[in-house]
C-alpha positions in Angstrom: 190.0 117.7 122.9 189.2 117.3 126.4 188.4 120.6 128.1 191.2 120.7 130.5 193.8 120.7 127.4 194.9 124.3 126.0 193.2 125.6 123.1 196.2 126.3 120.7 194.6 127.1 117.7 191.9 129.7 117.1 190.8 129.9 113.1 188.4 132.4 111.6 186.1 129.6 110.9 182.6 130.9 109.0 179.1 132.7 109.5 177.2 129.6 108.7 175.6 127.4 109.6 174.9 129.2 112.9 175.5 127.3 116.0 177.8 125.3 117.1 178.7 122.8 114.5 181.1 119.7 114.3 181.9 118.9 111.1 183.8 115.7 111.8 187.1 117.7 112.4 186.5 120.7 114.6 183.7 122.9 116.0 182.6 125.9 114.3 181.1 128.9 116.6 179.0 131.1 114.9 176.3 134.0 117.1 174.3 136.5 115.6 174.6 139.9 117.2 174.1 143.4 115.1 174.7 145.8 118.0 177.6 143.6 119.8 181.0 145.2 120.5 182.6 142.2 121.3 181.6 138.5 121.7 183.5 135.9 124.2 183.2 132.1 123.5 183.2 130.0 127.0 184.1 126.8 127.3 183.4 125.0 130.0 184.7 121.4 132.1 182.7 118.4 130.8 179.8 118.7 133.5 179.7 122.8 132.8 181.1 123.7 135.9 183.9 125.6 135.9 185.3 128.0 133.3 188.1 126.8 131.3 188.9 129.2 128.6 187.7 132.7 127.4 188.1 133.4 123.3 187.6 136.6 122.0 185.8 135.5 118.5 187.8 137.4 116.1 185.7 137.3 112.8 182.3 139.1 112.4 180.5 138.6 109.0 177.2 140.4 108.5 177.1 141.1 112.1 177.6 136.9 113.0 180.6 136.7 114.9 182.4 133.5 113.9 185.5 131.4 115.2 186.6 127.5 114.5 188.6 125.6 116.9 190.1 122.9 115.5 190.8 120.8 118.3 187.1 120.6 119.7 184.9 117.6 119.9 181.4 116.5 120.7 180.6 117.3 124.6 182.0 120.5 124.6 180.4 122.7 126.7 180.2 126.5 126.1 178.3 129.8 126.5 178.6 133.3 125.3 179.3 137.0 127.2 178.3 139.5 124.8 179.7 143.4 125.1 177.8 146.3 124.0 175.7 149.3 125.5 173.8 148.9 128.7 171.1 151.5 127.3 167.5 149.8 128.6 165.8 153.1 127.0 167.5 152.3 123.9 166.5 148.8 123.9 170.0 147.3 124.5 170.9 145.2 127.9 174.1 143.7 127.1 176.0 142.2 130.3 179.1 140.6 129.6 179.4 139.2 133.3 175.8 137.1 132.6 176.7 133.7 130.7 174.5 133.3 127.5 173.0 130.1 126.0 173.9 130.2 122.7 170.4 130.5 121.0 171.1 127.3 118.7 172.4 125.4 121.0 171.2 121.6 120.5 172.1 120.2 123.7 172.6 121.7 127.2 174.1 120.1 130.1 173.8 121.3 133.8 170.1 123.2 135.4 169.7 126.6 135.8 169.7 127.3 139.8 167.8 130.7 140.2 169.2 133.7 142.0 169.4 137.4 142.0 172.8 137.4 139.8 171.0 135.9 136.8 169.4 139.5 136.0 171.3 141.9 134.0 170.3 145.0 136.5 170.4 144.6 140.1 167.8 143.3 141.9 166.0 145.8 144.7 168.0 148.7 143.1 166.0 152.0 143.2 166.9 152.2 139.5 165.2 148.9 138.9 166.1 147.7 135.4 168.7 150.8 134.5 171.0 149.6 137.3 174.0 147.4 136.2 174.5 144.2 138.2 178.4 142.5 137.8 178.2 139.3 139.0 179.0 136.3 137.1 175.7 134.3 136.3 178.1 131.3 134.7 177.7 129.1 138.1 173.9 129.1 138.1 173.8 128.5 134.4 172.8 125.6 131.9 175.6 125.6 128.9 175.4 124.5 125.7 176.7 121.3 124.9 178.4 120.5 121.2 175.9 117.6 119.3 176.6 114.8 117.6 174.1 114.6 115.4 175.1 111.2 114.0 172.3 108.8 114.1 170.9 105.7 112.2 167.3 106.4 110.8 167.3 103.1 108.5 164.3 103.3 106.3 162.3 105.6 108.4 159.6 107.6 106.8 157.0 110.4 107.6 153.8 108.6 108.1 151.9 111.3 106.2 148.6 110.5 107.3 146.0 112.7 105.3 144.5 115.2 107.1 140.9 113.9 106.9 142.3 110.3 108.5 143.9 112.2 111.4 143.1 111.5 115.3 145.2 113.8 117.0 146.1 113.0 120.5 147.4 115.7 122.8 150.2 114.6 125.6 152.5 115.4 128.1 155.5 113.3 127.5 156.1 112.8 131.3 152.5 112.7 132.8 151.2 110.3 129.8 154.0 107.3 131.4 154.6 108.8 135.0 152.4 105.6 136.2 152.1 103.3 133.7 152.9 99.8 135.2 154.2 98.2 132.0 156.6 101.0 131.5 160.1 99.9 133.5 160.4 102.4 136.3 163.5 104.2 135.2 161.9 105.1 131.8 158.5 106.4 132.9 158.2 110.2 132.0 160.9 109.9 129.3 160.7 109.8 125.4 161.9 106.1 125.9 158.9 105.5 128.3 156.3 107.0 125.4 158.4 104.4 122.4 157.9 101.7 125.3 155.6 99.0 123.1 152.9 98.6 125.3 152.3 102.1 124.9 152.6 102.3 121.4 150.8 99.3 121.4 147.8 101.4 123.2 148.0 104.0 121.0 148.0 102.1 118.0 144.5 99.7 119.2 142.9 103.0 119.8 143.4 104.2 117.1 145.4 107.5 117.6 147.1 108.3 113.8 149.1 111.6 115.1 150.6 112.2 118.6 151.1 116.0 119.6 153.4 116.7 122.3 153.3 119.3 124.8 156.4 121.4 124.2 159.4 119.6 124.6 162.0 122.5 123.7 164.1 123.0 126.6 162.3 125.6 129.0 162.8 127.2 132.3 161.1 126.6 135.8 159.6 129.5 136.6 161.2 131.6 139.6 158.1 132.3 141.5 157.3 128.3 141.1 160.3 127.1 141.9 160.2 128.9 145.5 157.3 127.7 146.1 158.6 124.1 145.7 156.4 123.5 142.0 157.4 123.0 138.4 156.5 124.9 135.2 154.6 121.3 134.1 153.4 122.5 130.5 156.6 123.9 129.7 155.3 127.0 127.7 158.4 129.0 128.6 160.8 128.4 126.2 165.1 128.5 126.7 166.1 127.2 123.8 164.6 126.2 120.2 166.9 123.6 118.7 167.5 121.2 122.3 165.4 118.6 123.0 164.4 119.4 127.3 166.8 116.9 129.2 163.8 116.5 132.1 162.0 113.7 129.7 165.2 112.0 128.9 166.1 108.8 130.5 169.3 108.6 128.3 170.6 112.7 128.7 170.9 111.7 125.1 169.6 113.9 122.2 169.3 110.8 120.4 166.5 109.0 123.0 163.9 111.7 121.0 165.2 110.4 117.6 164.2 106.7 119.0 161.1 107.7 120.6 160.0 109.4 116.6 161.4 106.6 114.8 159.5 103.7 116.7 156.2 106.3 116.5 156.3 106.1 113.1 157.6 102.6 112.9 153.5 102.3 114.2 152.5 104.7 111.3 152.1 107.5 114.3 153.1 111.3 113.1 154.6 113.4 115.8 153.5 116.7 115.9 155.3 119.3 118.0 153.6 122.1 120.3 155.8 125.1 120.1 156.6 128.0 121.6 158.0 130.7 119.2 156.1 133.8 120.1 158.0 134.3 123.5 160.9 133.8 125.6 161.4 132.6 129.2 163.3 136.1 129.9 160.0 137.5 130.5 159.6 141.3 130.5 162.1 144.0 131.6 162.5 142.8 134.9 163.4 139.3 134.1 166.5 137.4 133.8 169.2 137.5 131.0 169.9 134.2 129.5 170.2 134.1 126.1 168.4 136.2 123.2 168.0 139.2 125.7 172.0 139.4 126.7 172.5 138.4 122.7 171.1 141.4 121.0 167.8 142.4 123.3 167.1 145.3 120.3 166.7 143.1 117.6 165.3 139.7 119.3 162.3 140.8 120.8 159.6 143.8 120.2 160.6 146.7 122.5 158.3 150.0 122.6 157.8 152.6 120.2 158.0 155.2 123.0 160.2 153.9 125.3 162.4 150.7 124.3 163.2 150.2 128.1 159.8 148.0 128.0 157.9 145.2 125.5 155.5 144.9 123.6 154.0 142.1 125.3 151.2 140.4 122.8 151.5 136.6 124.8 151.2 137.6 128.3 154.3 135.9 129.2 156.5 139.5 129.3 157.9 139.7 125.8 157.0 139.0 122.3 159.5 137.5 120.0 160.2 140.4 117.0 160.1 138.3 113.2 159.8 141.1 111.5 163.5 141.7 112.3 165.3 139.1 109.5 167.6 137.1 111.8 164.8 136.5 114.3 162.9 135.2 111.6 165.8 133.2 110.3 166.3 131.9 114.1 162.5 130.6 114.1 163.0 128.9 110.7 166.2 127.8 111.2 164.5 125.6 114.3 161.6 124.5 112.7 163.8 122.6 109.4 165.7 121.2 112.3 163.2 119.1 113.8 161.8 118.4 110.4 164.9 117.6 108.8 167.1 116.1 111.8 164.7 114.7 114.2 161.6 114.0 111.9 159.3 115.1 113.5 155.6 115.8 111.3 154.5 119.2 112.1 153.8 121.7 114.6 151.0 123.7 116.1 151.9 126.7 117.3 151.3 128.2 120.6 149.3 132.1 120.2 149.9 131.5 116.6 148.2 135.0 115.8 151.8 136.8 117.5 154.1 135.0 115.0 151.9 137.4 112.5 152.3 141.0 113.8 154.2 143.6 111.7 154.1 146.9 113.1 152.3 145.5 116.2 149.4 145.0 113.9 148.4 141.5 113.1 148.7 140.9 109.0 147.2 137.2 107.4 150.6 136.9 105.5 153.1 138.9 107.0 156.6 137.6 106.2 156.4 134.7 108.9 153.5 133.1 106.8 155.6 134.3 103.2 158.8 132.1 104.6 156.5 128.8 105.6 154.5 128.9 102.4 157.8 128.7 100.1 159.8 126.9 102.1 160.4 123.6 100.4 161.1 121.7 104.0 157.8 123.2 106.0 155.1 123.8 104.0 155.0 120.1 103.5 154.6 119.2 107.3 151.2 119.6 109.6 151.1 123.4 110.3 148.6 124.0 113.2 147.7 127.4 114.5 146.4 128.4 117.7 144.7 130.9 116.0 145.0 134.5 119.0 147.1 135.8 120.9 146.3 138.6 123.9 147.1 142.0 121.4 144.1 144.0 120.1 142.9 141.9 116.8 144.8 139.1 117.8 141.7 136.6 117.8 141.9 135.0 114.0 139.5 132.1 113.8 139.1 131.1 110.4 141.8 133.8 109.3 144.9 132.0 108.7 146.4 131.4 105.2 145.4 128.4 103.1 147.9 125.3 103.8 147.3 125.7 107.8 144.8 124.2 110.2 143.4 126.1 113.4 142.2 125.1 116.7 138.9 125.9 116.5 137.4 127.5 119.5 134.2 128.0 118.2 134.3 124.0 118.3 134.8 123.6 121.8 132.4 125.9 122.6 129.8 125.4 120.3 129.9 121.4 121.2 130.1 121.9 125.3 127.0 124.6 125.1 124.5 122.1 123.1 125.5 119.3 125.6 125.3 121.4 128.4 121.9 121.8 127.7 121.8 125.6 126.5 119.1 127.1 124.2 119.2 128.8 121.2 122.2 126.8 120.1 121.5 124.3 117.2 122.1 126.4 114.6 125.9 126.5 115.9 125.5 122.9 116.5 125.2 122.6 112.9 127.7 124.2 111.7 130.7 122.7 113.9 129.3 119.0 113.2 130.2 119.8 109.8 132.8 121.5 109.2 132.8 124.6 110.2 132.1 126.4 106.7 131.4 129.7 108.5 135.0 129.8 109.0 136.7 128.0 106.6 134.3 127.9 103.9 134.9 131.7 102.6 138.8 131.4 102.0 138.5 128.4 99.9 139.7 126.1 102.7 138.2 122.8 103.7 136.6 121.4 106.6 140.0 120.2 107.5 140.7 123.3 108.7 139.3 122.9 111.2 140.8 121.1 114.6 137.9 120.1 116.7 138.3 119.7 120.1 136.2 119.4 123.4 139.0 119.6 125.7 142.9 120.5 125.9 145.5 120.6 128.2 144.7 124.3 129.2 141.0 124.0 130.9 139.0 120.8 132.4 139.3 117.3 131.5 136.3 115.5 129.8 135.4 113.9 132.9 135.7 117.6 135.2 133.8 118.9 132.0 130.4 116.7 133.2 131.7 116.5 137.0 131.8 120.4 137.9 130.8 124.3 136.9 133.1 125.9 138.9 137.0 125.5 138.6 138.6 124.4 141.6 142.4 125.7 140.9 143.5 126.0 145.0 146.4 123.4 144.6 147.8 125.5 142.3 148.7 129.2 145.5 147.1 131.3 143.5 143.5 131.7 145.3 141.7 129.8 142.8 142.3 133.3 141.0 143.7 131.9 137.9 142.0 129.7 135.2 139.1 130.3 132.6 135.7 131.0 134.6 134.0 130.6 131.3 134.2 127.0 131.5 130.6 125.6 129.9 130.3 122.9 132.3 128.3 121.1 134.0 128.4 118.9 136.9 125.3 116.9 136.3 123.5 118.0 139.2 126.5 117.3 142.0 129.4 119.6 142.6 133.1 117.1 142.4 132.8 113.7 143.8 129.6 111.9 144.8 128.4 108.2 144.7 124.9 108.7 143.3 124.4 105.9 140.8 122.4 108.3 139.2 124.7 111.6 138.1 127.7 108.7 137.7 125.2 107.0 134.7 124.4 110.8 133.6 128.1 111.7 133.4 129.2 109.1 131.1 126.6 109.1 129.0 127.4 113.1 128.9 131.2 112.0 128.5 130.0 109.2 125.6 128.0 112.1 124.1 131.3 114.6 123.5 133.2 112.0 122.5 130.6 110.3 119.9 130.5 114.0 118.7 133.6 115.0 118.5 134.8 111.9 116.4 131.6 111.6 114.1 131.9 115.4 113.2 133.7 116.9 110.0 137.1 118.4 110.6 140.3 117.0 111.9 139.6 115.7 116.2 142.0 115.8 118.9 141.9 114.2 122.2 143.1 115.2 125.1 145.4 112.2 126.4 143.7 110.2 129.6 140.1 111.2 128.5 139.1 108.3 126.7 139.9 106.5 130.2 138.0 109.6 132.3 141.0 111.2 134.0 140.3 113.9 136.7 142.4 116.9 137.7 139.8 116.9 140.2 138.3 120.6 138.6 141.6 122.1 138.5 141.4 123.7 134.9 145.3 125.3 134.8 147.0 122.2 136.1 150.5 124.2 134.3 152.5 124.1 137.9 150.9 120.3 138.9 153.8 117.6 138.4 152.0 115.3 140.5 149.3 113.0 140.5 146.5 115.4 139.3 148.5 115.5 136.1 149.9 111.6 135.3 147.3 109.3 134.2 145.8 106.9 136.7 146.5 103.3 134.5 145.3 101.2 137.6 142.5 98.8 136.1 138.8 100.2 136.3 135.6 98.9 135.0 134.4 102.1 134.2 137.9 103.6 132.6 138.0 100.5 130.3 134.3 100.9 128.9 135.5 104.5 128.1 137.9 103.3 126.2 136.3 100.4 124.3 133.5 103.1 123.5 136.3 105.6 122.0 138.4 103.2 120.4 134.8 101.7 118.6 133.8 105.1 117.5 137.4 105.9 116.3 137.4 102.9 114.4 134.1 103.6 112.8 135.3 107.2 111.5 137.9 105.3 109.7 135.2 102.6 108.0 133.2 104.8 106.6 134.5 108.1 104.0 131.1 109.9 105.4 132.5 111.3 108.5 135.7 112.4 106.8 134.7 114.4 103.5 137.2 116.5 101.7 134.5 119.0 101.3 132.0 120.8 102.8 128.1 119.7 102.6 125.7 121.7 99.7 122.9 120.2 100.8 122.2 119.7 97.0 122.7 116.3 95.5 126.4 115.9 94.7 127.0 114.5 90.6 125.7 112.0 89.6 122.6 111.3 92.4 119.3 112.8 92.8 119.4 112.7 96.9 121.0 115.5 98.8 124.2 115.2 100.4 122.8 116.1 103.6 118.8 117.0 105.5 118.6 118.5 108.6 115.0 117.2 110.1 113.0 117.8 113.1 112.1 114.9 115.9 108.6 114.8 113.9 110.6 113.9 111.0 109.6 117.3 108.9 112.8 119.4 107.6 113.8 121.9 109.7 112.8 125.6 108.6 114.6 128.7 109.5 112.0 129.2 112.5 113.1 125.7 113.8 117.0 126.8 113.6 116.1 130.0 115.8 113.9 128.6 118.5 115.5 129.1 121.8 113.8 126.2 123.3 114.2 123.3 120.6 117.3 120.7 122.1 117.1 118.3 119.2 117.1 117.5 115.6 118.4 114.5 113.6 121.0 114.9 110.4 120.4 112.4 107.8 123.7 112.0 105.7 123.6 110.6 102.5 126.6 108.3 101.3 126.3 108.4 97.6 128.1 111.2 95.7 131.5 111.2 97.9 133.9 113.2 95.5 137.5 113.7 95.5 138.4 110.7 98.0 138.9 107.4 96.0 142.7 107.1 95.5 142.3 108.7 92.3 140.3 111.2 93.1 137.1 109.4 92.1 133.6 109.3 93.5 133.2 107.0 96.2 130.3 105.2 97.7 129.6 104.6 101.7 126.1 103.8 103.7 123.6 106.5 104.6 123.4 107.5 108.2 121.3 109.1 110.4 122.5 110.9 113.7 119.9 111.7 116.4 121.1 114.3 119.1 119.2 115.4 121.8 120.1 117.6 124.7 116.5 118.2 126.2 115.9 116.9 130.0 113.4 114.9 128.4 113.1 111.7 126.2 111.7 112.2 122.8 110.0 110.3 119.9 112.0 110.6 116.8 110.4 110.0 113.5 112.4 107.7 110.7 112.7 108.5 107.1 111.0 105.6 105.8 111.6 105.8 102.0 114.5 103.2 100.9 116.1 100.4 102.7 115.8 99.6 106.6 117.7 101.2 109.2 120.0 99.2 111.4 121.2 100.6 114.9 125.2 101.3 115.3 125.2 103.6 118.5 124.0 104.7 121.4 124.9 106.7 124.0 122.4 105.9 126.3 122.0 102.4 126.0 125.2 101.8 126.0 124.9 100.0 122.2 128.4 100.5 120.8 129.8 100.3 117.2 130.6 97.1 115.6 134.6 96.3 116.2 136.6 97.4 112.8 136.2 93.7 110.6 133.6 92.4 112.6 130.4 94.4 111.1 128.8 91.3 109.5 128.5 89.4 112.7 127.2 93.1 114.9 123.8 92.0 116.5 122.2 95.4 115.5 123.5 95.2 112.2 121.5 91.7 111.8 117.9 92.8 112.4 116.6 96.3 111.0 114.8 98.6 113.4 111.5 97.4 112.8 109.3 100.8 114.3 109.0 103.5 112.2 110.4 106.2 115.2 112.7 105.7 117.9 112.3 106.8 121.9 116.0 108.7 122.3 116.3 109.2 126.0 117.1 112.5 127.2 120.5 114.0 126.7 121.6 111.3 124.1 122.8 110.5 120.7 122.1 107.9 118.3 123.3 107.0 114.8 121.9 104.4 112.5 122.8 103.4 109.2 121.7 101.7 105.7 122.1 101.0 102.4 122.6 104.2 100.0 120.2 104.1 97.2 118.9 106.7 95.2 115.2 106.6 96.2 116.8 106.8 100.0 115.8 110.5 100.8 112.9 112.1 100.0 113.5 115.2 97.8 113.7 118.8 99.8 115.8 121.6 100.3 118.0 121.4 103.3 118.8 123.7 105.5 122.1 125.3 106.8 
C-alpha cells in the first residue's frame, strides 16, 4: 500500500508483539497506554511529511490498544495522538495535538526540528507546565517507519570471548572514522565506515576482542545545543530504544548496523552496546512531549510522591525511567532481546546502572530489573556491564551489583591515576586494583572479572590530556569552563597544555606507557578509550559531549610518536594474551595454590625484603615490586585443569627519583620483557624465541628503575623459584 491509497480495511488485529509489526501480509499496531481514553494511529506520506490518514484503534487488550491494517507494507510511516487527562498534578500530560513516536518503533524517518509547539503546555505561560498548548507538533516531528527486518546472517555467530580474554575498546561510531583516509569519504562516521576492513583490520592487529559503542539508540539534539549551532555528540539522550540513530548510517538502512556486527564478528570482535535505559530525552516537566511522556507520562517515568506534577530525577537528565511499573519494565526488556536476538549484538553496559535498581526510590541489589535479567534465557547469557551509581542518595554501588554482571570500576581509575601521579600514601590501593579488586568483588563470591578497569573513558580526559594538564579546559564547550569533573587526578608533567620541551614530551609518554602497561598487565577485564593507544588530545576538554568536530574524531595522519604508542599497546596487549598470569579466573591467596610449595604472589620492597604492614602505610614509599608466580594456575586449561605459565616480576615506581631494585635470586635467571623507561618493549606475539632480552639473562643481581617507571621481567617457574614467606595484601 502506498500511503496516498485509502485505507479500506481496519481489523482488530492483536496486543502482541508490541510495535509495529509486518508479518509478511499486513502491519499490526499495537501501544501500551493504561490511562489513555483514546488512541489515534497516523500515517504519514513516504518522507513523513504530511498527514495522510487518522485511525481511531478500536481494540484495547490489557490496556494495549491494538489495530491491523491489512493493506500496509514496509516504509510506512506513522505516529500516535493519545487522549486522556491533562492533569500535570496527577501525573498525566496527555496532548492529543503533539504527534508521538511510537516507543518500539525500529526505524524513524525525518529529524526532529525544535520549537515551542513540541511541548505539551505552552511555552512563557504564567501557568508554566499546567497550561495546555494545541498546536500540532506532527510537522517538526520524526515518525516511525514500519521495518523490514529481513536480513541474511549466514553462519554468523557470537564471538563469546571469555571474560578474562576481553580488551574492551570504547568508541564513538562517527568520531572513530570521521578522518580516517582509508575509509571512502561517503562512509566515514557510519556503521559501514567502522566494518570498512582497514579498520577492522586495525582493530584486529591491536588486539581489541570487544568493541563498545557509544549509544547508538536514536536520541535527540538537545534544544539549548542546537541554538547554539552544537550537537548532543555522546548521544546519552535517548528517543527511542529499538531504532538504530540514522546520523551514523550511510545507507538510512537499519540493515547497514546488521553489516557493520556481522563483519565485527566475522573478525571474532563482540559488540557491546552503551545504553541508555534510565532516562528519557523529554527531560523534566518543562520539556517536550515526544513519546513515553504523551504515551502514558503516569506510568512511564517516576513522578513525585507529593506532587506528581514533578520527577523524581535520580540521572540528572530531568526524569528517571519507572521499572517498577510492569510495562516499563517489559519496554526495557523487550529492547534489550531485540538487539540480542535481531541485531546480535554481545552485551550492554549500562549508563547510571544503579537507577535501573530503585523501587520505592530506594536503590535494592535485586529489585525486579535484576530478577527479569538473571532468568531471562536470551540476556543473562550476553556481557552485562554496569556503570555502577547514579546521582540519588545511595546510588554509588561499587562492588554491589548481583553475581553475573561486571562494573566499571571507579576505584580503578582512580586508584591507578593517583599512584602515577605521584601521590603518597597510596600503594596499598595500588595493590589491590592491580589485582583484582577483591575488596570489591572478593566478598560476594565474584571474580576479578568483575571488575572493568579503566584509566580513561569518554566522559573526562584522554590519556594523553591525563599527563598533558591538571586543570580542565572545557571553554569550547559555552558553558564557562563550569562544567566537567574538577577532580581530574592529573598531571601535566610540569607544563600546563602544549609545549616543545624535549623533556616533559619524554616524561609524558613514559607516564602514558606507564597507564597503559598497567592497565593491561592488571587483573580484571581493561577497556580503552578509542584514539589513546595513538595519544589523542581533546586539547584538556574533559566533557567533549557537545564537540562534533575535530577535538572529538581521531587524528589518523601519520606520526612517529602516535605509531610507537601504538606498537607499545598492541605489544603489551599481545603479551596479556601469551601468558594465563595476567588473566586469572581467581583472586591471589598469597598461599601456594595445589599442588606447589611457592606462593601465588609476594609483594617486596626495592631492598628486596617483603613488605610489612608498616611498609603498606607509609605515606612516603612510591615503589614496591610484585613477584607473580606462574605455577598453580587453576580453573583455566580447557578443562578446567591447572595450568602452567613463567614467573614474572613487575617493578613500579612513581618516586621523582631512580631506585636500586633488588632481584629474587633463588631459581632460574631473569630476562627483561618491558620497560617503560627505556623504551624496551615486549617480544611481538610468535616471535619470543628470537626477542634480544629474552636471549641473555639479566646478569646483576638489582636493577636501576628510573624514576616514574615500570618494569616487568620474567623466567622459568620452578618450585625452588620464591623463597618461602607470607605475603602481604
Amino acid at each position: 500500500m502506498k500511503t496516498n491509497d485509502l485505507i479500506t480495511a481496519v481489523w482488530p488485529g492483536r496486543p502482541y508483539p508490541r510495535g509495529a509489526h509486518w508479518d509478511g501480509e499486513g502491519v499490526n499496531f499495537s501501544l501500551f497506554s493504561q490511562h489513555a481514553t483514546k488512541v489515534e494511529l497516523c500515517i504519514f506520506d513516504d518522507k513523513g511529511r504530511h498527514e495522510r490518514h487518522r485511525i481511531t484503534m478500536p481494540e484495547r487488550t490489557d490496556d494495549i490498544w491494538h489495530c491491523y491494517l491489512p493493506e500496509a507494507r514496509p516504509g510506512l510511516a506513522y505516529g500516535y495522538r493519545v487522549h486522556g487527562p491533562y492533569k500535570p498534578e496527577e501525573g498525566h500530560r496527555f496532548n492529543p495535538n503533539k504527534l508521538l513516536i511510537d516507543p518500539y518503533a525500529k526505524d524513524l524517518v525525518g529529524q526532529l526540528r525544535w520549537s515551542d509547539a513540541l511541548y505539551g503546555y505552552t511555552v512563557g505561560s504564567k501557568r508554566q507546565d499546567l497550561s495546555f498548548d494545541r498546536r500540532d507538533s506532527a510537522p517538526l516531528m520524526p515518525k516511525g517507519r514500519v521495518l523490514e527486518p529481513a536480513f541474511t546472517w549466514g553462519e554468523d555467530r557470537p564471538p563469546r570471548i571469555a571474560w578474562q580474554d576481553m580488551v574492551i575498546y570504547e568508541m564513538h561510531v562517527r568520531g572513530f572514522t570521521m578522518t580516517h583516509p582509508d575509509v571512502p569519504p561517503q562512509l566515514r562516521g557510519t556503521y559501514a565506515g567502522l566494518c570498512s576492513a582497514s579498520v577492522v583490520d586495525y582493530l584486529w592487529r591491536l588486539g581489541v576482542t570487544t568493541v563498545e559503542l557509544l549509544p547508538v539508540h536514536a536520541f535527540l539534539n538537545d534544544r539549548h545545543l542546537a541554538e547554539k549551532g552544537m550537537q548532543n555528540y555522546w548521544g546519552y539522550n535517548t528517543l527511542c530504544y529499538f531504532a538504530p540513530e540514522m546520523r551514523y548510517s550511510a545507507s538510512q538502512k537499519v540493515k547497514e548496523f546488521k553489516t557493520m556486527v556481522k563483519t565485527l564478528h566475522t573478525a571474532g570482535i563482540e559488540v557491546i552496546l552503551d545504553v541508555v535505559y534510565n532516562h528519557s530525552c523529554e527531560g523534566n516537566q518543562m520539556g517536550p512531549t515526544l513519546s513515553m511522556r504523551g504515551v502514558d507520562n503516569a506510568s512511564y517515568y517516576i513522578t513525585n510522591g507529593e506532587n506528581r506534577r514533578f520527577y523524581d530525577d535520580f540521572t540528572g537528565c530531568g526524569n528517571t525511567v519507572n521499572l517498577e511499573h510492569p510495562r516499563a519494565l517489559q519496554l526495557v526488556m523487550d529492547s534489550l532481546r531485540y538487539w540480542v536476538e535481531e541485531m546480535h549484538v554481545d552485551g550492554f553496559r549500562f549508563d547510571l546502572a544503579s537507577a535501573l535498581a530503585r523501587e520505592s526510590g530506594k536503590v535494592e541489589d535485586l529489585g525486579g530489573f535484576f530478577d527479569a535479567m538473571r532468568q531471562d534465557p536470551t540476556l543473562n547469557r550476553v556481557k552485562l556491564i554496569a556503570e555502577p551509581w547514579d546521582l540519588g542518595h545511595g546510588g554509588y554501588r561499587v562492588g554491589n551489583f548481583p553475581y553475573g554482571w561486571a562494573e566499571w570500576n571507579d576505584r580503578y581509575r582512580d586508584g591507578v591515576r593517583a599512584y602515577w601521579k605521584g601521590d603518597g600514601g597510596k600503594l596499598g590501593d595500588f595493590a589491590q586494583r592491580l589485582t583484582g579488586s577483591q575488596d570489591l568483588y572478593g566478598w560476594s563470591g565474584r571474580h576479578p572479572n568483575s571488575s572493568i578497569n579503566f584509566v580513561t573513558a569518554h566522559d573526562g580526559f584522554t590519556l594523553h590530556d591525563l599527563v598533558s594538564y591538571n586543570e580542565k579546559h572545557n571553554e569550547a564547550n559555552g558553558e564557562d569552563n563550569r562544567d566537567g569533573n574538577s577532580h581530574n587526578l592529573s598531571w601535566n608533567c610540569g607544563v600546563e597544555g602544549p609545549t616543545s620541551e624535549p623533556a616533559v614530551l619524554a616524561l609524558r609518554a613514559r607516564q602514558m606507557r606507564n597507564l597503559m602497561a598497567t592497565l593491561l598487565l592488571s587483573q580484571g577485564v581493561p577497556m580503552l578509550l578509542a584514539g589513546d593507544e595513538r595519544g589523542h588530545t581533546q586539547n584538556g576538554n574533559n566533557n567533549a559531549y557537545c564537540q562534533d568536530n575535530e577535538r572529538t574524531w581521531l587524528d589518523w595522519s601519520p606520526d612517529e610518536e602516535r605509531e610507537a604508542l601504538t606498537t607499545f599497546v598492541q605489544r603489551v596487549i599481545a603479551l596479556r594474551r601469551m601468558h594465563p598470569s595476567f588473566r586469572r579466573r581467581g583472586f591471589f591467596t598469597g598461599q601456594p595454590p595445589p599442588g606447589s610449595t611457592v606462593n601465588d604472589v609476594c609483594w617486596l620492597r626495592p631492598d628486596g625484603g617483603e613488605m610489612t604492614p608498616d611498609d603498606w602505610n607509609d605515606g612516603e614509599a612510591r615503589a614496591l615490586a610484585m613477584l607473580v608466580s606462574g605455577l598453580g594456575i587453576t580453573d583455566f586449561g580447557p578443562r578446567g585443569e591447572t595450568v602452567r605459565d613463567d614467573d614474572f616480576l613487575l617493578l613500579f615506581s612513581a618516586h621523582h627519583e631512580d631506585l636500586d631494585f633488588v632481584l629474587p635470586t633463588k631459581g632460574e635467571p631473569w630476562y627483561l620483557l618491558l620497560d617503560t623507561a627505556t623504551g624496551v618493549l615486549p617480544p611481538e606475539e610468535g616471535h619470543v624465541g628470537t626477542h634480544p632480552n629474552l636471549s641473555h639473562p639479566w646478569a646483576e643481581p638489582h636493577y636501576r628503575l628510573p624514576s616514574r617507571s615500570f618494569v616487568l621481567m620474567t623466567r622459568t617457574a620452578r618450585q625452588s623459584s620464591q623463597p618461602p614467606a607470607e605475603a602481604s595484601a
